[in-house]
C-alpha positions as MATLAB code, in Angstrom:
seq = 'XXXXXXXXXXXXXXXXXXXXXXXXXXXXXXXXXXXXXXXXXXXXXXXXXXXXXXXXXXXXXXXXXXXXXXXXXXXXXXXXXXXXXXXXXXXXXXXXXXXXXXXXXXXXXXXXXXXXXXXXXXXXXXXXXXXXXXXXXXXXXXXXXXXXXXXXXXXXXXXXXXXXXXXXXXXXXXXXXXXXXXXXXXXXXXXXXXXXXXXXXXXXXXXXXXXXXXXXXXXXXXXXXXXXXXXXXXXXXXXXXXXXXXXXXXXXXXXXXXXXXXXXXXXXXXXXXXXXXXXXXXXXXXXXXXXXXXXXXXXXXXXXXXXXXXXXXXXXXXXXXXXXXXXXXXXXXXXXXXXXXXXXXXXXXXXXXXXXXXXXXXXXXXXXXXXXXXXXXXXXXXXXXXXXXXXXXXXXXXXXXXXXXXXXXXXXXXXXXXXXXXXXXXXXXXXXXXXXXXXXXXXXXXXXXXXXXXXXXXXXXXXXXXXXXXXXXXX';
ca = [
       0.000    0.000    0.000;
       1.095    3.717   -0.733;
       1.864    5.950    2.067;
      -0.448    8.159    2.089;
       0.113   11.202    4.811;
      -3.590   13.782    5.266;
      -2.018   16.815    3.650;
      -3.105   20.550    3.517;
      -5.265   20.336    0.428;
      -7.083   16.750    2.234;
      -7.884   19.442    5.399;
      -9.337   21.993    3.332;
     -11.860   20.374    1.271;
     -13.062   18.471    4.150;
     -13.091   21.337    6.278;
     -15.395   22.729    3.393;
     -17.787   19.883    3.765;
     -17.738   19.809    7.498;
     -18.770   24.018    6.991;
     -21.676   23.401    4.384;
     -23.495   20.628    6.029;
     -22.862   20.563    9.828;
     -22.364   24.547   10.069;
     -25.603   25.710   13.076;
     -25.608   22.554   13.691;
     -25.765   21.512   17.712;
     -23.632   18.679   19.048;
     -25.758   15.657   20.521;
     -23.071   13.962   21.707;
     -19.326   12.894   21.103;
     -18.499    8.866   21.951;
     -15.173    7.167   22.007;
     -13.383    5.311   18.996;
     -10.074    3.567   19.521;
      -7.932    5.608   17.742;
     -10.292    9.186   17.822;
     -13.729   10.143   18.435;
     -17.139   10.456   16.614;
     -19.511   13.621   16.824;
     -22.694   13.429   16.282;
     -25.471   16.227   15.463;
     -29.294   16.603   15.746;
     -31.158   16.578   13.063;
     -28.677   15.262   10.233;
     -27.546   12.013    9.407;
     -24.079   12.825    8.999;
     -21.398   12.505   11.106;
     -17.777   13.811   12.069;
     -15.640   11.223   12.709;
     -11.977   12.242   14.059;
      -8.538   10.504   14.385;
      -5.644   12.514   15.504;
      -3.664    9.492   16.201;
       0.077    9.951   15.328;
      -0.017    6.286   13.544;
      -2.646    7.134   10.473;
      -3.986   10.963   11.711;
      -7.696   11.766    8.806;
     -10.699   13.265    9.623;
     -13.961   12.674    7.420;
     -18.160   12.902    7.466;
     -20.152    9.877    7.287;
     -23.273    8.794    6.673;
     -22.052    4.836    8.665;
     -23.950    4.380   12.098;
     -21.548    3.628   14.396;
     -22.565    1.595   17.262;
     -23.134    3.356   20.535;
     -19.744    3.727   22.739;
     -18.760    5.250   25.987;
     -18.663    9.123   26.277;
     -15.647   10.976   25.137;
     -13.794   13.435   27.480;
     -14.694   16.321   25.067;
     -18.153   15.392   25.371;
     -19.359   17.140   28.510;
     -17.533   20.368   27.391;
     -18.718   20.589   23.652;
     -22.277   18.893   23.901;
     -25.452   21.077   23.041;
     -23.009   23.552   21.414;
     -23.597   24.910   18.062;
     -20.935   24.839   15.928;
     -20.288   28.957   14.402;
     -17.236   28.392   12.044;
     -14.870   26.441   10.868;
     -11.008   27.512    9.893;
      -8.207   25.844    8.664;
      -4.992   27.371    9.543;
      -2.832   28.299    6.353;
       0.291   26.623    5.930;
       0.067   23.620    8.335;
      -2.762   20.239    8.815;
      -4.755   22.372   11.693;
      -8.495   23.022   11.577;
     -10.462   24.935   13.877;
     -14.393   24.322   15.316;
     -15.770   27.135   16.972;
     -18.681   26.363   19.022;
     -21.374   28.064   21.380;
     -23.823   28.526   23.715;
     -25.908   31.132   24.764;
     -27.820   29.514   28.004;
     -28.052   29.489   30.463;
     -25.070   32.096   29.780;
     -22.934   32.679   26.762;
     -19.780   30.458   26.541;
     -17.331   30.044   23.597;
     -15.195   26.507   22.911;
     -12.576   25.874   19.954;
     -11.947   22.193   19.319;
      -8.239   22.288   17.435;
      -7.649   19.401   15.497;
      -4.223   19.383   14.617;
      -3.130   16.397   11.685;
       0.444   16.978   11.993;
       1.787   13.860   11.502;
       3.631   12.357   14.561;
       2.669   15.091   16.507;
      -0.915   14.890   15.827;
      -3.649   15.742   18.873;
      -6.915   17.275   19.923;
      -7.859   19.845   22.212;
     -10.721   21.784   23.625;
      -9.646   25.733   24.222;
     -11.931   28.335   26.286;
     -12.298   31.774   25.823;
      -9.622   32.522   27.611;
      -7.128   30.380   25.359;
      -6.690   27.811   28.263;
      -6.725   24.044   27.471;
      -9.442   22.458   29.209;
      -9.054   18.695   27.748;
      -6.668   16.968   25.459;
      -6.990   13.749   23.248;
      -3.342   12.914   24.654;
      -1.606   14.937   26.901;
       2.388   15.779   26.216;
       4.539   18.399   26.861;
       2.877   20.794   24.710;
      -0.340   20.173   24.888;
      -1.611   20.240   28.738;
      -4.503   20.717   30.550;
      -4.242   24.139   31.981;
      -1.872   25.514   29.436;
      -2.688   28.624   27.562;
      -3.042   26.810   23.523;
      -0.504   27.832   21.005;
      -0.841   25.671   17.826;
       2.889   24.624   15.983;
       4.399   26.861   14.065;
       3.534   26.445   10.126;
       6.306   24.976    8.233;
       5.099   25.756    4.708;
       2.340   25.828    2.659;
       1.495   23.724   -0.429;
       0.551   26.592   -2.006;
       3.890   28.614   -1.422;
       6.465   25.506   -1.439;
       8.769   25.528   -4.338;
       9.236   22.262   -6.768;
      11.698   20.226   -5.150;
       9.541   20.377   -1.658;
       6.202   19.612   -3.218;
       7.631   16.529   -5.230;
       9.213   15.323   -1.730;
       5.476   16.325   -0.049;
       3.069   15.762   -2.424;
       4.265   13.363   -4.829;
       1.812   11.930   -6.402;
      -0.284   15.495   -7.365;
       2.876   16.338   -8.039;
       3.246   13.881  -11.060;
      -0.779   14.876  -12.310;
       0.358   18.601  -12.032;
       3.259   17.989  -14.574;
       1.616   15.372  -16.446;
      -1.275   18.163  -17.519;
       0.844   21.354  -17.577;
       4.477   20.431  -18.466;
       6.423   22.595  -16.441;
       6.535   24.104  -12.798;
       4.683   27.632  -12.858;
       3.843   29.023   -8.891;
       1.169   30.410  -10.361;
      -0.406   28.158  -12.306;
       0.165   25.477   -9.025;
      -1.955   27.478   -7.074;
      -4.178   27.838   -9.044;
      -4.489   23.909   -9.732;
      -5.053   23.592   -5.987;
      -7.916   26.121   -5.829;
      -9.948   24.328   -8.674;
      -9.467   21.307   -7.021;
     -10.810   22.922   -3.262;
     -13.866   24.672   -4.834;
     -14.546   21.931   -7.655;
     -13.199   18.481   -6.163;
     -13.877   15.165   -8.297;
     -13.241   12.122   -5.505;
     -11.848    9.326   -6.557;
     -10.365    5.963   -4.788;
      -8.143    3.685   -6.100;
      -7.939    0.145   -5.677;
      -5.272   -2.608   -6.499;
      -6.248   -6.105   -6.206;
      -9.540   -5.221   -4.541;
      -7.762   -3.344   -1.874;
      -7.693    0.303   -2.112;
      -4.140    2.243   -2.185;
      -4.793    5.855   -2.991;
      -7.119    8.515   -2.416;
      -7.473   11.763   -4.556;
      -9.887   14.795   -4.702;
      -8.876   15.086   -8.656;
      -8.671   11.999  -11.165;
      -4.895   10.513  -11.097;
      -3.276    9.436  -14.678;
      -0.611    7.632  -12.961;
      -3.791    5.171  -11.566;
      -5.563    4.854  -14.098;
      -5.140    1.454  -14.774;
      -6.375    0.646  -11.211;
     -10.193   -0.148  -10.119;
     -11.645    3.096   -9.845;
     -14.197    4.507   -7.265;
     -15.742    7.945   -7.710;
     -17.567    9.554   -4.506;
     -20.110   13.109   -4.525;
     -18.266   13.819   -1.013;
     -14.532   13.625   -0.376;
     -15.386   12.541    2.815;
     -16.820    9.262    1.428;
     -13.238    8.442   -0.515;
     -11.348    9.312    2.865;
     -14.085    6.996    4.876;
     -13.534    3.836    2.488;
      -9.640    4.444    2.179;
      -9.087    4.730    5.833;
     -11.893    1.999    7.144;
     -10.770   -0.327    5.127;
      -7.000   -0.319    5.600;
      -7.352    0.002    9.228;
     -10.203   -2.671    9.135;
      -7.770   -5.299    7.196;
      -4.737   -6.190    9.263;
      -7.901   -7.216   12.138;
     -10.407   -8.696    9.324;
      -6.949  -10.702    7.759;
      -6.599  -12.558   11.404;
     -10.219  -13.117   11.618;
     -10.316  -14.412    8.507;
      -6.751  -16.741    9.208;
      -8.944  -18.030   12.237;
     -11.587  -19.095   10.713;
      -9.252  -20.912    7.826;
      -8.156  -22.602   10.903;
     -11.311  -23.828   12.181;
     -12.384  -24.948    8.708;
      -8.930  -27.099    8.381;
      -9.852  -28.296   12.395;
     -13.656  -28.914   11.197;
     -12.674  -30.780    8.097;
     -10.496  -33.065    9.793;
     -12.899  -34.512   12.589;
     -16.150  -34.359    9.841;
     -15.339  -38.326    9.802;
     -15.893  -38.649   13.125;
     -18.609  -41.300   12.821;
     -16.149  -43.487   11.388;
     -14.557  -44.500   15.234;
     -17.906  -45.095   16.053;
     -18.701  -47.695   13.310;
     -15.343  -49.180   14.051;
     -16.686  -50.146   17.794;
     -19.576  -51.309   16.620;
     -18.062  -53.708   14.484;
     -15.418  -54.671   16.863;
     -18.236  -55.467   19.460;
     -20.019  -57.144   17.127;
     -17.393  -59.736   15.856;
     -15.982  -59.699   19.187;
     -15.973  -63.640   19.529;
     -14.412  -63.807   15.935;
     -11.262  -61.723   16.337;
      -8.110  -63.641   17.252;
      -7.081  -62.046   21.102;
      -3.523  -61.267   19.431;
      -4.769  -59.564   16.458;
      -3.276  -56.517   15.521;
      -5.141  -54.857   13.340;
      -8.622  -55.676   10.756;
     -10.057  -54.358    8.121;
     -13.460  -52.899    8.437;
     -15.278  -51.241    5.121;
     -11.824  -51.246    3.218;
     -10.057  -49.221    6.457;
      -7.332  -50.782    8.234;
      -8.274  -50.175   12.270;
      -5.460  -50.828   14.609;
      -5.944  -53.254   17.727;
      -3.206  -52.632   19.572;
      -4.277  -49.875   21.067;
      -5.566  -51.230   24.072;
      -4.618  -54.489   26.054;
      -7.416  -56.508   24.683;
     -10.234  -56.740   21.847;
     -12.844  -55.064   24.114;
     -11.015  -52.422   25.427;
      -9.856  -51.557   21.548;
     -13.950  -51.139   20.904;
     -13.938  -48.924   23.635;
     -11.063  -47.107   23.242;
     -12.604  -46.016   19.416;
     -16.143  -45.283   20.706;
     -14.029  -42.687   23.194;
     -12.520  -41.196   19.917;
     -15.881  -40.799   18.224;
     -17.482  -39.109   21.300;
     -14.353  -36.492   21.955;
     -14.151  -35.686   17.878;
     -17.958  -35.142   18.146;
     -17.306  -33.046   21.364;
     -15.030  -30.815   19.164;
     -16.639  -30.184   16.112;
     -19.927  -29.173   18.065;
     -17.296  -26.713   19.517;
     -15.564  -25.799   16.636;
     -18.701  -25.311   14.923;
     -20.275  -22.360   17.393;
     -16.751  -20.719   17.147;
     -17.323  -20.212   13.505;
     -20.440  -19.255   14.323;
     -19.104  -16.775   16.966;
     -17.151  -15.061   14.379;
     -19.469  -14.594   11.696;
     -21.123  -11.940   13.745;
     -24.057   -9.733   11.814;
     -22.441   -6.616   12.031;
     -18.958   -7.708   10.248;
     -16.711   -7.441   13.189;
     -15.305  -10.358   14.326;
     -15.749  -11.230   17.794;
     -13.266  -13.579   20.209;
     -14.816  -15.196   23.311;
     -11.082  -15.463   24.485;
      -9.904  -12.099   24.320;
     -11.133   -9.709   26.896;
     -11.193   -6.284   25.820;
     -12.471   -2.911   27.335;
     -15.703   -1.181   25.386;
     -12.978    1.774   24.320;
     -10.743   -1.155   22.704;
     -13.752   -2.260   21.060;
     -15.127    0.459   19.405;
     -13.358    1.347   15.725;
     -14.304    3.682   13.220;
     -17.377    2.010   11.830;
     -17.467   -0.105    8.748;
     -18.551    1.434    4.958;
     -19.988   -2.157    4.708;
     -20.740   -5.423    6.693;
     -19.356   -9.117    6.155;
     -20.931  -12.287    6.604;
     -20.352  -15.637    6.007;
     -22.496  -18.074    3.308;
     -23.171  -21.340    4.777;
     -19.768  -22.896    2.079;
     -18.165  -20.134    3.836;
     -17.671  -17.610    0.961;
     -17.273  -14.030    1.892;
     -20.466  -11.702    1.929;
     -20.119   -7.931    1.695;
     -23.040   -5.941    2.033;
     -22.950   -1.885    1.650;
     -24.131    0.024    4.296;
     -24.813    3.463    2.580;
     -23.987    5.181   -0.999;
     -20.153    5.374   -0.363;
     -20.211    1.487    0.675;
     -22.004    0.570   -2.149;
     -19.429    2.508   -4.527;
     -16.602    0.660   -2.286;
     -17.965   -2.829   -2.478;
     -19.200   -2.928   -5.994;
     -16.091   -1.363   -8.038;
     -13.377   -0.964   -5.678;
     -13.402   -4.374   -3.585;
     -15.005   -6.759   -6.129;
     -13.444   -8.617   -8.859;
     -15.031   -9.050  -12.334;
     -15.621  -12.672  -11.194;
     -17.573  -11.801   -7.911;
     -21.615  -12.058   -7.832;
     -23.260   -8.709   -7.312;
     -26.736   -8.849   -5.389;
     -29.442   -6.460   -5.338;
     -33.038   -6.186   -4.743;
     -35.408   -5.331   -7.696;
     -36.842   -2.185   -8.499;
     -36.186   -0.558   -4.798;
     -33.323    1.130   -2.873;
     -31.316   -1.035   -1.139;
     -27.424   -2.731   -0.314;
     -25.218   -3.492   -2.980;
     -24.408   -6.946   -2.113;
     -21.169   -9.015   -3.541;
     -20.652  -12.477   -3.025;
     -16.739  -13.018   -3.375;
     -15.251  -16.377   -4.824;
     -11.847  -16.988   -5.474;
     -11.765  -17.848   -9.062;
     -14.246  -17.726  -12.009;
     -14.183  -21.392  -12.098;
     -15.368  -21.828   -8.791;
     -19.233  -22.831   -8.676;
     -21.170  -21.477   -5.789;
     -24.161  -23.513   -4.941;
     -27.964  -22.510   -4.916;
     -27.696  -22.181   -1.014;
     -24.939  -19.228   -1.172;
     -26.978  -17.658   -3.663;
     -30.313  -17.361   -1.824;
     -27.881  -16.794    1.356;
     -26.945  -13.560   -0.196;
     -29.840  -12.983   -2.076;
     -31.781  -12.690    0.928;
     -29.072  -10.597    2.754;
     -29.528   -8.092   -0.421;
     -33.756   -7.925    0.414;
     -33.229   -7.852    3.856;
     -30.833   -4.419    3.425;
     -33.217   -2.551    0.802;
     -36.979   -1.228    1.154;
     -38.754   -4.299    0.341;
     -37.466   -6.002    3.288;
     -40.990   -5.232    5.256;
     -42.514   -7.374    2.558;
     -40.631  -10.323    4.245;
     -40.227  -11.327    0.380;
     -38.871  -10.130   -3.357;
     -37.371  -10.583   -6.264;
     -33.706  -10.302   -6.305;
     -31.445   -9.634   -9.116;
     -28.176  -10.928   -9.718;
     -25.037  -11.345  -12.027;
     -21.349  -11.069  -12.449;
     -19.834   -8.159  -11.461;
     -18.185   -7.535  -14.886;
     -21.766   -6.801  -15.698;
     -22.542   -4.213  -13.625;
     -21.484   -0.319  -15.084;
     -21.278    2.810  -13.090;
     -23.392    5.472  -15.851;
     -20.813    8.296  -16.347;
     -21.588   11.511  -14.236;
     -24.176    9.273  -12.106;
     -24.626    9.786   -8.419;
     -22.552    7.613   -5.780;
     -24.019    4.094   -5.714;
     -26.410    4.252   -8.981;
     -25.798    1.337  -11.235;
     -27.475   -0.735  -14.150;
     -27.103   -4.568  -14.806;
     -26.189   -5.469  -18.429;
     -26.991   -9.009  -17.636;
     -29.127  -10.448  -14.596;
     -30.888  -13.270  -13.160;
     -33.482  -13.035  -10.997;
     -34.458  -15.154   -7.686;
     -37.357  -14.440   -5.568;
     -36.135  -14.941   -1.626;
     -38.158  -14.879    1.368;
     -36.435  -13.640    4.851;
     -38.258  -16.280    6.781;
];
């Protein structure tokens, strides 16, 4: 994966978004992620989700529900506040909230978010300038302390050639690629299209995305392209996803293992036939025998002292293999959880280790065990269907009503999924649209090298040039 640091320009246009829809708007409440902290508004669906963690700081609006988490520290001091204005600080990754209240007095917060890399933090300032509560507290940054944000290094607007390609690399490359030479000017202005007119895009290698851009990349363009209405959305799926795969990857390892475990005891009968047999020909076995041959398998006696105890000791196998693949079984079932996070009855963890930036989309598991993606809004949708799918995936989705995107993934074209995977995730595509009240539908679905994105269309909007159709019932 590219290295991909939350520059200047990524602050700006979100900071634009974050100003036209959630500008007026009062904070309901702010709850706990691992690595940041969500806000949410009343009366929008959207919501600000924010990570100023030194390892991968980004900041982004969604439309994902995130499931309910303990309070955040910020919480108490910024909740019922309206939010005035919001200002990015020229020059450096900083951007400013400033909220009120006017009752039962007036009062004045700034929430600083500062994406500076390995320095990168949070804090709530008063009106007196005073830090009142920090994300992480370090020398600078204190509870108590009058606020002073870092010094700007440079702008991207201002930085000469040799900085921006070290910087900015990849823009860099587009820059040149559709203006030939290096002209300050004609940079800046570049960058100022881009904030008032961005065009989203994600990029995806291998159905895993790599890159993120608010203008179309040439240097990508043989990649799996994504295009978003919101720059937020292309942040959300870049950054939920790669922080969602190292923990999905050992998930999914697990539950490789358990298949491996489950197909090695699914003969478990076998031991049980074996002292049956035994038993039954008790009086015909030779006392010294070492081993027989029942139905073409060779069964050691010599396991035990005598003839008997050989019967016995095999009816003992067949009860602890059965023992374990009951087991093993509701530990596959444990991890194929509805929401797409995989959960470990083992492994203790707080409700603040827990809780991770929500999701675009939601995994399940098809009774062969194939992989089930389901989108959970426009932006997931877009994700799933043309950034995470191959041309050989099945695409689901209900007929003739809104709904989930829905992509079955197999491994290879060649591989055959059976009529019970397809009604699995037929039914998982009705459940997640409008007809789901019904209890029942039609559902349509084909290959996903048969499903086209119309050019200029919004995020999500498809058409089939090839389907089947299977009506599903959710009962």
């Amino acid at each position: 994966m590219i290295k991909r640091q939350f520059s200047e320009l990524d602050i700006l246009i979100v900071a634009r978004e974050v100003s036209k829809f959630l500008k007026k708007r009062k904070v309901k409440q702010i709850n706990r992620l691992s690595r940041g902290y969500i806000i949410h508004f009343f009366k929008t669906s959207l919501h600000f989700v924010i990570v100023p963690h030194p390892a991968s700081p980004h900041t982004y609006l969604t439309e994902t529900e995130i499931e309910a988490s303990e309070g955040h520290r910020f919480s108490p001091l910024l909740t019922g506040y309206i939010l005035d204005s919001v200002k990015v600080v020229k020059g450096d990754r900083i951007m400013f909230l400033r909220f009120s209240k006017k009752r039962p007095y007036p009062d004045h917060n700034i929430l600083a978010l500062e994406f500076t890399g390995k320095d990168s933090n949070s804090c709530v300032v008063n009106d007196e300038g005073q830090i009142v509560a920090v994300s992480r507290i370090t020398k600078r940054l204190a509870v108590g302390k009058p606020y002073s944000p870092p010094k700007p290094r440079f702008s991207l607007f201002d930085a000469d050639e040799p900085a921006l390609k070290k910087i900015i690399p990849w823009l860099m490359d587009e820059f040149l690629h559709r203006f030939g030479d290096f002209e300050g000017q004609k940079w800046r202005n570049f960058l100022m299209q881009i904030v008032e007119s961005p065009e989203p895009t994600l990029y995806c290698e291998n159905n895993q995305p790599v890159m993120f851009s608010p203008t179309p990349l040439n240097a990508f363009e043989h990649l799996q392209t994504c295009s978003f209405e919101l720059y937020s959305q292309a942040v959300e799926a870049f950054f939920s996803e790669n922080s969602f795969r190292e923990a999905e990857s050992r998930a999914e390892r697990t539950r490789k293992r358990i298949m491996d475990e489950i197909r090695k005891l699914s003969d478990f009968e076998k031991y049980r036939r074996w002292g049956e047999y035994i038993i039954a020909h008790i009086n015909e076995i030779p006392p010294d025998a070492r081993e027989i041959e029942i139905d073409g398998d060779k069964v050691r006696l010599d396991v035990a002292d005598t003839v008997a105890e050989a019967a016995e000791h095999y009816f003992s196998v067949y009860r602890k293999q059965k023992r374990g693949l009951e087991k093993l079984m509701q530990r596959l079932k444990e991890l194929s959880s509805s929401d797409g996070t995989e959960r470990f009855s083992h492994q203790k963890r707080s409700s603040r280790q827990n809780q991770n930036p929500a999701h675009p989309y939601r995994v399940f598991y098809s009774p062969s065990g194939f992989r089930v993606l389901v989108g959970k809004s426009a932006a997931g949708n877009e994700l799933i269907t043309f950034g995470l799918a191959a041309d050989h995936d099945l695409f689901f989705h209900a007929r003739g009503v809104p709904g989930a995107h829905v992509i079955l993934k197999r491994d290879a074209p060649s591989i055959d999924v059976p009529q019970e995977d397809v009604e699995f995730a037929a039914r998982l595509a009705l459940k997640h649209s409008r007809a789901a009240k019904d209890g029942k539908g039609d559902v349509t679905y084909t290959e996903r090298r048969f499903v086209k994105k119309p050019s200029g269309s919004p995020t999500g909007l498809v058409i089939l040039e090839r389907e089947n159709v299977i009506n599903v019932r959710l009962d």
